[in-house]
C-alpha positions as CSV (number, residue, x, y, z in Angstrom):
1,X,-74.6,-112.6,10.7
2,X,-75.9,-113.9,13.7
3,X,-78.2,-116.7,14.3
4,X,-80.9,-114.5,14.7
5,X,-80.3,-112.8,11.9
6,X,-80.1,-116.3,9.7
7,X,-83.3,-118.1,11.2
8,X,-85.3,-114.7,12.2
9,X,-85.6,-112.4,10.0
10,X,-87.8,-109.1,10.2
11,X,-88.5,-106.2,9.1
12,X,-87.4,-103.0,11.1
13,X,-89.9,-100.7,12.2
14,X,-90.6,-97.8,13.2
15,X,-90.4,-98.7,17.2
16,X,-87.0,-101.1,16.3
17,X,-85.4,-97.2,15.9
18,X,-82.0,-96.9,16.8
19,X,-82.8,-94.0,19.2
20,X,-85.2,-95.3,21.1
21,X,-84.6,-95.3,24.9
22,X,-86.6,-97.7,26.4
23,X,-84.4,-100.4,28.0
24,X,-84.4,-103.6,25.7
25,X,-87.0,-106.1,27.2
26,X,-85.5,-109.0,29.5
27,X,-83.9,-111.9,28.2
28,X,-85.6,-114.8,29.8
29,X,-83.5,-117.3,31.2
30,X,-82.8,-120.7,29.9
31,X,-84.8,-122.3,32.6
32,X,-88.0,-120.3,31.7
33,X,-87.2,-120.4,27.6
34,X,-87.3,-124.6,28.6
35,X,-90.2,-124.3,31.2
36,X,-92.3,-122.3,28.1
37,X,-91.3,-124.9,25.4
38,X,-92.6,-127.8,27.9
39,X,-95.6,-126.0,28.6
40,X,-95.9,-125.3,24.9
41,X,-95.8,-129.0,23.8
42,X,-97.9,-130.5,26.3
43,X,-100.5,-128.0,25.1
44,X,-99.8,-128.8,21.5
45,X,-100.2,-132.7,22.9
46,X,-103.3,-132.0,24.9
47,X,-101.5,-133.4,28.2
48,X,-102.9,-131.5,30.8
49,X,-99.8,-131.1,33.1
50,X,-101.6,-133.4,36.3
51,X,-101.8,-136.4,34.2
52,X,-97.6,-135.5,32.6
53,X,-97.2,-135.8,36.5
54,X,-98.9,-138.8,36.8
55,X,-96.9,-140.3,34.4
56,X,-93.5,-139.2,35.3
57,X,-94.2,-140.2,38.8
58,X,-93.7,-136.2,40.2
59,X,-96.2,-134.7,42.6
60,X,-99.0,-132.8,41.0
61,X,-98.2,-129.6,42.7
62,X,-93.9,-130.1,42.7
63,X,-94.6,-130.1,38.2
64,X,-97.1,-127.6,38.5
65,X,-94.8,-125.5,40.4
66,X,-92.1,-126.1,38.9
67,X,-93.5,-125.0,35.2
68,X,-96.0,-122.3,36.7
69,X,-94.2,-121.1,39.9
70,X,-90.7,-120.8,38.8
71,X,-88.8,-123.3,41.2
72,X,-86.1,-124.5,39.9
73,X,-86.3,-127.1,37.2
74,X,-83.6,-129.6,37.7
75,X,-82.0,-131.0,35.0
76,X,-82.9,-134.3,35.4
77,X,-86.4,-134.0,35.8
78,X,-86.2,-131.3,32.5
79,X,-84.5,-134.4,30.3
80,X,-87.8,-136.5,31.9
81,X,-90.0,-134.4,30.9
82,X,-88.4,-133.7,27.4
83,X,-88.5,-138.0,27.0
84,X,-92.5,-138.1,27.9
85,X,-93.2,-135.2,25.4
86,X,-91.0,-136.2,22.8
87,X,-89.0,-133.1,22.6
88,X,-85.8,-133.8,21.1
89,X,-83.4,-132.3,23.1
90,X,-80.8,-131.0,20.1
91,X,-83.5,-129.1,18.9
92,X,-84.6,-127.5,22.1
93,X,-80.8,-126.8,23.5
94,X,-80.3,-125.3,19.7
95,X,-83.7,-123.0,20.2
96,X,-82.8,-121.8,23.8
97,X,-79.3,-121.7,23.9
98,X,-78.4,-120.4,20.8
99,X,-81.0,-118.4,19.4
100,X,-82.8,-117.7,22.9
101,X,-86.5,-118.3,21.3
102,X,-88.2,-121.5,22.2
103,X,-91.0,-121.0,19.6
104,X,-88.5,-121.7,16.9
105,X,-88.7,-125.5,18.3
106,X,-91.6,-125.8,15.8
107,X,-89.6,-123.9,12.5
108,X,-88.9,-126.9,10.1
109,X,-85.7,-124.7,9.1
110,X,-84.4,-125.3,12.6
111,X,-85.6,-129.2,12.3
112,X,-83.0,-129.6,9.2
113,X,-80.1,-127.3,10.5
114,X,-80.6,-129.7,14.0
115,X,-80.9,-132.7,11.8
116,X,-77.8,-132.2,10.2
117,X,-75.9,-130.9,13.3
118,X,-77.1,-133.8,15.6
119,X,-74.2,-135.8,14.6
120,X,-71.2,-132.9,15.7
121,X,-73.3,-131.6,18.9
122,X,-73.7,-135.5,20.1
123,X,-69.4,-135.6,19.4
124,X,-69.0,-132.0,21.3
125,X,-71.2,-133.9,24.0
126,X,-69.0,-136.9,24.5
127,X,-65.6,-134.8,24.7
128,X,-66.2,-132.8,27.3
129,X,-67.6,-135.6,29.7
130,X,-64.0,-137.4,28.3
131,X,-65.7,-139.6,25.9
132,X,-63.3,-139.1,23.0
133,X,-64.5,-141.6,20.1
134,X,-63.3,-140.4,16.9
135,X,-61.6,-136.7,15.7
136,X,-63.8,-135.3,13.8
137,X,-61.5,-132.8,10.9
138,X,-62.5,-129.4,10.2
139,X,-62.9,-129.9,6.9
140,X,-65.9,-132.7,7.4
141,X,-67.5,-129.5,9.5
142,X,-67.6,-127.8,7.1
143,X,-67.9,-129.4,4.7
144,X,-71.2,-130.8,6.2
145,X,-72.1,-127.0,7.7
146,X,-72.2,-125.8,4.0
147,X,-74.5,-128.6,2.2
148,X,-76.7,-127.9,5.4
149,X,-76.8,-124.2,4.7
150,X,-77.2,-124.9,0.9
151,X,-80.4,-127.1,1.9
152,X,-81.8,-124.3,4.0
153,X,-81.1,-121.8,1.2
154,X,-83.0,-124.2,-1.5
155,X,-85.8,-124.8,1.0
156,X,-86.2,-120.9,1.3
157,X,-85.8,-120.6,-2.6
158,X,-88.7,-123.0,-3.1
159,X,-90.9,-121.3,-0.2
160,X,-90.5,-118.0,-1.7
161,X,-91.5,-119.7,-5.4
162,X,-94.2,-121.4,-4.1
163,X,-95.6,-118.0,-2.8
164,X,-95.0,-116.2,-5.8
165,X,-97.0,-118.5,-7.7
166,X,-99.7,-118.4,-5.8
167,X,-99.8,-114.5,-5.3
168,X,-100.2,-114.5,-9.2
């Protein structure tokens, strides 16, 4: 199971055939999946991107082409724009790095499995810039990786009810 698989599910379909020979589409890079998710909450905010510039300080036309153009989006001024929208970087490293989709920044699924991993990510953080705090054991992982998995699996549980009961 991959984490695709877990937070994506869909049905296959006739074009998803397993002899089709069309080239899978591009993966897009993490620098446009994070340039897309920005782009994506300031619309959702109704911050046009000149006054996001404005308030960060950044040249109208260095944001603009940085989101629009593809330069390259440092990270300092991505973890600047991510504090001005309110995009909670877990989240968004969880959406783009691990199940390359920054739409799923929205899913309250990924909210809860973020939530509850915020904690061992922030740890995993620390160590390797050599910040070592406190072990954490295996079996705390775990332990905390299955009530977080039996949360999602209730959530769905209740989803699925809730539809039922309304489809009758």
């Amino acid at each position: 199971m991959t984490p695709e698989t877990a937070f994506k599910p869909k049905a296959q379909t006739a074009d998803d055939s397993a002899f089709s020979f069309a080239p899978p589409a591009p993966r897009l890079t993490e620098q446009d999946q994070y340039r897309l998710l920005i782009t994506d909450q300031a619309a959702k905010q109704a911050l046009p991107l000149a006054h996001l510039a404005d308030r960060l300080g950044v040249g109208r036309s260095r944001l603009h082409k940085v989101l629009r153009q593809g330069a390259a989006l440092v990270d300092d001024l991505r973890d600047r724009l991510f504090e001005a929208l309110g995009i909670d970087y877990v989240r968004a490293k969880f959406c783009v790095a691990l199940l390359h989709d920054f739409t799923a920044y929205d899913d309250p699924a990924i909210l809860l499995v973020c939530e509850a991993m915020k904690g061992f990510y922030c740890e995993v953080v620390s160590c390797r810039r050599g910040e070592l705090h406190v072990a954490i054991r295996p079996q705390l992982i775990h332990e905390a990786l299955g009530r977080a998995y039996e949360m999602l699996l209730a959530h769905q549980e209740r989803v699925l009810e809730a539809d039922r009961s309304l489809q009758d």
